[in-house]
N, C-alpha and C positions, 0 to 999 in steps of 0.2 A: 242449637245444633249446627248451625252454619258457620259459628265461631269455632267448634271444634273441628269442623273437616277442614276449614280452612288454614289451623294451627295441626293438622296430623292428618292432610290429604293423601299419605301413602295406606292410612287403616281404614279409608272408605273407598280404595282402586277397585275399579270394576262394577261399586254396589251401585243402584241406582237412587238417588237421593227424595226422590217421592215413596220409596218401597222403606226406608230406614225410617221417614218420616212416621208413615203409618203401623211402620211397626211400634214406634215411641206412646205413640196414643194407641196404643194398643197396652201397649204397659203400663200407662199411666190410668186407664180407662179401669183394667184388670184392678192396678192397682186400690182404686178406689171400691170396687166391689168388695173387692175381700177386706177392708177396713170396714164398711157400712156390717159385713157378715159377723167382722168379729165385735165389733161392736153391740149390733143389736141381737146377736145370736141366730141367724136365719141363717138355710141354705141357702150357699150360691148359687144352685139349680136355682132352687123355685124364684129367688130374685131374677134371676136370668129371665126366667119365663113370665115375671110379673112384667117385667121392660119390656122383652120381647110382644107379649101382646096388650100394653098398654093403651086405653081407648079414652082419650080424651072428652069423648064424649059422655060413657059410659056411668054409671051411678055407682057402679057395684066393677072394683077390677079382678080381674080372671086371675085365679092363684093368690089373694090374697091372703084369704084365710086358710089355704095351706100350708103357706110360708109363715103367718103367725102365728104362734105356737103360743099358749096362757105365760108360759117366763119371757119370751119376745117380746110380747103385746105390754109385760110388765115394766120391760126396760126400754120398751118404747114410749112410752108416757112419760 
């Protein structure tokens, strides 16, 4: 990223270079959900909310088996 503002500093005037940052991993972040989605067939919700309230400690995670659905769980194997 810093190579490009530095080779085309007039297409980042004004932005603030922390707020593009976190917008890039925001896309890239995006991006890799909806690859895992279309991959293994699950909603983006429900993964969303498997992340969102994942417990490490937990035995059993919240949203699991709503998100896996019998053709998911088949192409998840």
């Amino acid at each position: 990223m810093w190579d490009k503002i530095k080779q085309h500093p007039e297409n980042y005037a004004g932005q603030q270079v922390d707020k593009l940052l976190n917008k890039m991993i925001d896309q890239a972040y995006n991006q890799e959900l909806i690859a895992f989605t279309d991959k293994y067939h699950v909603s983006l919700d429900d993964l969303k909310f498997v992340i969102k309230y994942y417990d490490v400690h937990a035995s059993k995670q919240a949203g699991v088996n709503r998100m896996l659905t019998r053709d998911a769980f088949k192409r998840f194997r």
